[in-house]
Biotite code that builds the C-alpha atoms (Angstrom):
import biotite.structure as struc

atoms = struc.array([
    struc.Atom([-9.121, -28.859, -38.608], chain_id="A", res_id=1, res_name="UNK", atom_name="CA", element="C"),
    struc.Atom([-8.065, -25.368, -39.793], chain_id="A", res_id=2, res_name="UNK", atom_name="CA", element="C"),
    struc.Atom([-4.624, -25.018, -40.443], chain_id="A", res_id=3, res_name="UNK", atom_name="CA", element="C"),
    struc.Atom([-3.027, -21.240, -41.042], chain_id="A", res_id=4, res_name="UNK", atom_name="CA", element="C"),
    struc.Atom([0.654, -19.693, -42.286], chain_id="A", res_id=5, res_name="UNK", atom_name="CA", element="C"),
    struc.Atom([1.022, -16.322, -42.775], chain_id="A", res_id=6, res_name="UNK", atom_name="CA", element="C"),
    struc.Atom([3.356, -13.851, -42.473], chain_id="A", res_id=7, res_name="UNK", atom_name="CA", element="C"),
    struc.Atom([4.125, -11.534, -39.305], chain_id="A", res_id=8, res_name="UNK", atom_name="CA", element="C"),
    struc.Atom([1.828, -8.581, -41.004], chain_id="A", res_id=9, res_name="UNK", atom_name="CA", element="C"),
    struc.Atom([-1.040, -10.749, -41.908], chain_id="A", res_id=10, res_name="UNK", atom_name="CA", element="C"),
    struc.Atom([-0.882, -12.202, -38.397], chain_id="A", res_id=11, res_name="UNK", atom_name="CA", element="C"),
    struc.Atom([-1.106, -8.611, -36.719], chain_id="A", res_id=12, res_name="UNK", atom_name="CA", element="C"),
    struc.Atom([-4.346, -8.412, -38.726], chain_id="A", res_id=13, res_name="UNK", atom_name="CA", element="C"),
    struc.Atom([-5.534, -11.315, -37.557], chain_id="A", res_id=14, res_name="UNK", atom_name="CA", element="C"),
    struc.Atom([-7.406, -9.637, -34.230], chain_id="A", res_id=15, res_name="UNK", atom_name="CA", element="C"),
    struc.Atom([-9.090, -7.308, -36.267], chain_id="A", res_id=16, res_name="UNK", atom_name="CA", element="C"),
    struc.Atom([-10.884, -9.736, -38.728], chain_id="A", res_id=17, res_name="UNK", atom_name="CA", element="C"),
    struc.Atom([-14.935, -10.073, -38.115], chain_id="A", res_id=18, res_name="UNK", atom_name="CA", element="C"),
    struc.Atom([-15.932, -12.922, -36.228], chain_id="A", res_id=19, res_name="UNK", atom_name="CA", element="C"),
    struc.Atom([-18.112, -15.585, -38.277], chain_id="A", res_id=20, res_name="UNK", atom_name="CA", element="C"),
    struc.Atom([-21.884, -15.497, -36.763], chain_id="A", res_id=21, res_name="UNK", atom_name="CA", element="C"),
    struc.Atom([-20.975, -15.516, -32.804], chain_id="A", res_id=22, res_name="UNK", atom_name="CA", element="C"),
    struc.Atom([-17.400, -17.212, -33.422], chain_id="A", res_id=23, res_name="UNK", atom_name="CA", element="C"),
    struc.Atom([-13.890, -15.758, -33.688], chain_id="A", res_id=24, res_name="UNK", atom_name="CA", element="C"),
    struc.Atom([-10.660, -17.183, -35.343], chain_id="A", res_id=25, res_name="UNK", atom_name="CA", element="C"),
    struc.Atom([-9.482, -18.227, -31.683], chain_id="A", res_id=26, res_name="UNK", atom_name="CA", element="C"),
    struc.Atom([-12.617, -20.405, -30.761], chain_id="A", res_id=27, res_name="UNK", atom_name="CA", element="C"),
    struc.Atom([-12.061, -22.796, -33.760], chain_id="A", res_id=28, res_name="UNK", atom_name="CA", element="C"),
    struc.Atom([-11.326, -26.301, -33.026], chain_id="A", res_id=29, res_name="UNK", atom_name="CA", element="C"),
    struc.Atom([-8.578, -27.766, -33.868], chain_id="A", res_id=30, res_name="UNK", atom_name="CA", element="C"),
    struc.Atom([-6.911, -24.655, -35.332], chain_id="A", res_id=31, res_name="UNK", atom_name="CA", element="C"),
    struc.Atom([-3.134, -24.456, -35.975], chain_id="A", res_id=32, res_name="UNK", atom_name="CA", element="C"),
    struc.Atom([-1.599, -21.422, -36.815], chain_id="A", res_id=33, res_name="UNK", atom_name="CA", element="C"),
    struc.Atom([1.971, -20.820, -37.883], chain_id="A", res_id=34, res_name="UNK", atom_name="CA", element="C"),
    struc.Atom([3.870, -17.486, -38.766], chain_id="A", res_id=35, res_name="UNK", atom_name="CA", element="C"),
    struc.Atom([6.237, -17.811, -41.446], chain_id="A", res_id=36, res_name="UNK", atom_name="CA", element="C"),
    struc.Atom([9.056, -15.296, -42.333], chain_id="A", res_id=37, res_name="UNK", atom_name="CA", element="C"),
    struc.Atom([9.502, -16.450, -45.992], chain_id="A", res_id=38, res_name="UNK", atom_name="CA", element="C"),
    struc.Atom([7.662, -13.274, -47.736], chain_id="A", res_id=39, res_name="UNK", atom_name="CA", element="C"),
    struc.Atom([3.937, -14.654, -47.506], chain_id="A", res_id=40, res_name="UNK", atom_name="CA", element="C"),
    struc.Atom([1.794, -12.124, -48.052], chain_id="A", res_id=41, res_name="UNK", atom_name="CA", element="C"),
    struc.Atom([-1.291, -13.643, -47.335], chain_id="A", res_id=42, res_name="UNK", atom_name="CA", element="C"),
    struc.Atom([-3.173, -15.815, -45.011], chain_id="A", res_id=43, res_name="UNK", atom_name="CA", element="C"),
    struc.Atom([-2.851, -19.288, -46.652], chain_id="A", res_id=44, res_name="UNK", atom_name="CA", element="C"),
    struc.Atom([-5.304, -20.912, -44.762], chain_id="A", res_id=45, res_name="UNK", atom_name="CA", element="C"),
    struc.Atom([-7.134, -25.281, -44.883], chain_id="A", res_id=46, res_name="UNK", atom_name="CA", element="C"),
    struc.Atom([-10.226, -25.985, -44.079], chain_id="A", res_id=47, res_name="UNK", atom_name="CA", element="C"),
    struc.Atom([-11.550, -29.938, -43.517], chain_id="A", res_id=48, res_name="UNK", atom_name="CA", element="C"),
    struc.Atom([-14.906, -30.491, -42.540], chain_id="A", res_id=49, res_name="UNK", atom_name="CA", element="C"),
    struc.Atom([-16.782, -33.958, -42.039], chain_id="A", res_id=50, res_name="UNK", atom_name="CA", element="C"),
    struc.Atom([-18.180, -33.282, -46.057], chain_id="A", res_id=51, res_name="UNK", atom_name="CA", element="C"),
    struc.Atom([-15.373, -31.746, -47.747], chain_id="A", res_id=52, res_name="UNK", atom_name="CA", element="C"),
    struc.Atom([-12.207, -29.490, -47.795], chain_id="A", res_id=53, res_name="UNK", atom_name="CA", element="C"),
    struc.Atom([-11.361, -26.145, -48.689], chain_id="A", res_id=54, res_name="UNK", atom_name="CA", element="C"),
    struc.Atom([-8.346, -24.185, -49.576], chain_id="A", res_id=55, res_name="UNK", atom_name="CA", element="C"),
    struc.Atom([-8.464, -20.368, -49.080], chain_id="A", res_id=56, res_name="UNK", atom_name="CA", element="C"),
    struc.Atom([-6.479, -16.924, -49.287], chain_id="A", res_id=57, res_name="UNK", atom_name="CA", element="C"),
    struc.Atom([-7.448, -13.998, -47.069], chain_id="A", res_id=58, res_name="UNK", atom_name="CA", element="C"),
    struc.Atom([-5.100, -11.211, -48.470], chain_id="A", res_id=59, res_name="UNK", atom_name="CA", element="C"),
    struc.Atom([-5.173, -8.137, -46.407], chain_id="A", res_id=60, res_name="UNK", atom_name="CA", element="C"),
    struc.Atom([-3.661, -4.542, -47.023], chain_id="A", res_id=61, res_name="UNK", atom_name="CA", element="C"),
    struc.Atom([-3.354, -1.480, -44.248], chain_id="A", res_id=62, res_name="UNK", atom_name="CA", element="C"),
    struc.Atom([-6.762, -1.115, -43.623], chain_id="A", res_id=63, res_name="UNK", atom_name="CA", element="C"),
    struc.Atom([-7.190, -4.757, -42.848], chain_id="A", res_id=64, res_name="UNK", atom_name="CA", element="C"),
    struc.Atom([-8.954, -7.765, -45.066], chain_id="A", res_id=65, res_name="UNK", atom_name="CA", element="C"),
    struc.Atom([-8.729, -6.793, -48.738], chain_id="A", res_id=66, res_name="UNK", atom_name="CA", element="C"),
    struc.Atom([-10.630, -9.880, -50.202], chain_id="A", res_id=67, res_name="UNK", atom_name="CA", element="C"),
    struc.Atom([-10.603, -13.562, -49.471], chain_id="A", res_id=68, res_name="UNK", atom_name="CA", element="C"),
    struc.Atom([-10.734, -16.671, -52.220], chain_id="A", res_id=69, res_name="UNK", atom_name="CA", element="C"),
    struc.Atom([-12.530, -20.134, -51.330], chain_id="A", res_id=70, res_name="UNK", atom_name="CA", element="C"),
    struc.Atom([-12.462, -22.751, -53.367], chain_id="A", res_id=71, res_name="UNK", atom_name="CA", element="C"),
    struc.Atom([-12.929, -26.892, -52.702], chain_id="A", res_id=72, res_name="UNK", atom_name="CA", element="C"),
    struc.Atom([-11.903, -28.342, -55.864], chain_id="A", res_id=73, res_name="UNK", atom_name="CA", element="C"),
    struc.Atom([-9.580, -30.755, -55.726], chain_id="A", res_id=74, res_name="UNK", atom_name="CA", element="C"),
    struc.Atom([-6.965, -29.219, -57.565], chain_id="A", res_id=75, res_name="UNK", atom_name="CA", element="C"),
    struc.Atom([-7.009, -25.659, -55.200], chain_id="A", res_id=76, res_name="UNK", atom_name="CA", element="C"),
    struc.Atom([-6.598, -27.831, -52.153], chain_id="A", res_id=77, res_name="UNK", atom_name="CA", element="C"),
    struc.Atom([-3.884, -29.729, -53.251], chain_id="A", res_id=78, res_name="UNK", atom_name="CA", element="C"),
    struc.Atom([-2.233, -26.439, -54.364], chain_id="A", res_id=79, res_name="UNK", atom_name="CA", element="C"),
    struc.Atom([-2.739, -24.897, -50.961], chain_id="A", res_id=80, res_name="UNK", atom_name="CA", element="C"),
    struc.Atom([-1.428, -28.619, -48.977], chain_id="A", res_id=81, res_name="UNK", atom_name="CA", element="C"),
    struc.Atom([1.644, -28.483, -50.692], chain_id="A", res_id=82, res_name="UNK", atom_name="CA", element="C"),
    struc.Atom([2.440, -24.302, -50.127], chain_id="A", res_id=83, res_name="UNK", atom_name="CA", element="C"),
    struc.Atom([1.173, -24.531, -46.933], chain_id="A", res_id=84, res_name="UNK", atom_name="CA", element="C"),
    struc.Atom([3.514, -27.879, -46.196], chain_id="A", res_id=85, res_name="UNK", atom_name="CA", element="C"),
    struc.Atom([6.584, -26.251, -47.815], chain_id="A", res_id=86, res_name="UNK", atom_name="CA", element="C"),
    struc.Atom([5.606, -22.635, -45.883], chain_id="A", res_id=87, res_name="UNK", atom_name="CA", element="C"),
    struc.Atom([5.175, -24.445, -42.204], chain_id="A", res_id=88, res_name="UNK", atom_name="CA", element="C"),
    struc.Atom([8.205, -26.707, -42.386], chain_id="A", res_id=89, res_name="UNK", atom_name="CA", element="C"),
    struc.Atom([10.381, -22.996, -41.166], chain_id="A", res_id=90, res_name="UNK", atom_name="CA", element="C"),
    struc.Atom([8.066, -21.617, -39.628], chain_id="A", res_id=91, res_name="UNK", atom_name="CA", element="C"),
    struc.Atom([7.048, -21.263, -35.970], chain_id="A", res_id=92, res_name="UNK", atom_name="CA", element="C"),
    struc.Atom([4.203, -22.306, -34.781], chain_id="A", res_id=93, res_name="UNK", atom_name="CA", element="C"),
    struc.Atom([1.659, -19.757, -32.946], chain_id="A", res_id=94, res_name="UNK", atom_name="CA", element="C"),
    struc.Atom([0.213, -21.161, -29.890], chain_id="A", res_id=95, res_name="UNK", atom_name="CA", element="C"),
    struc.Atom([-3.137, -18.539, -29.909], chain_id="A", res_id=96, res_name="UNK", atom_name="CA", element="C"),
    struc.Atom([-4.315, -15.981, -32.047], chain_id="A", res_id=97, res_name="UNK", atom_name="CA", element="C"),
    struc.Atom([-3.144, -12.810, -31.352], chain_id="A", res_id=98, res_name="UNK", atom_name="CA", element="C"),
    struc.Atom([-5.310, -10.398, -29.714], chain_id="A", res_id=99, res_name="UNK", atom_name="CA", element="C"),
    struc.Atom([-5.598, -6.689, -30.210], chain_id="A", res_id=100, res_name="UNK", atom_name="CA", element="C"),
    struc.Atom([-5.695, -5.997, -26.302], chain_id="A", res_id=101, res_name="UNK", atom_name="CA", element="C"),
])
């Protein structure tokens, strides 16, 4: 599962991120993506895998990603759960990334 909120400008970005080896944003499994109008100005993004989970920022400015944090402690991905609960109870949920086309 990889659950997103971000903002309507982060979301614009979100067709021009790289893909990951020969795998975009779109062709992850179980994604859920929400847009949020509530000044987040980041991608506030949760990763679970079958080992562990991860919590993760991918801030982004004109040009497009500006840096992205990662961390799996315990502690950063209960941070990130609760923003990202309190973010996607407003917002609206995306049904597909956006494309650039």
């Amino acid at each position: 599962m990889v659950g997103v909120a971000a903002g309507p400008d982060v979301l614009d970005a979100l067709p021009d991120l790289p893909e990951i080896g020969d795998r975009s944003l779109a062709d992850v499994d179980g994604l859920a993506l929400y847009e949020s109008d509530r000044g987040l100005p980041y991608a506030l993004w949760l990763m679970e895998t079958a080992d562990s989970a991860y919590a993760g920022i991918t801030a982004y400015d004109g040009t497009g990603v500006a840096g992205v944090l990662v961390n799996d402690s315990d502690a950063a991905v209960d941070w990130a759960e609760d923003l990202y609960r309190r973010y996607r109870r407003t917002a609206r949920p995306v049904p597909s990334v956006p494309t650039s086309e």
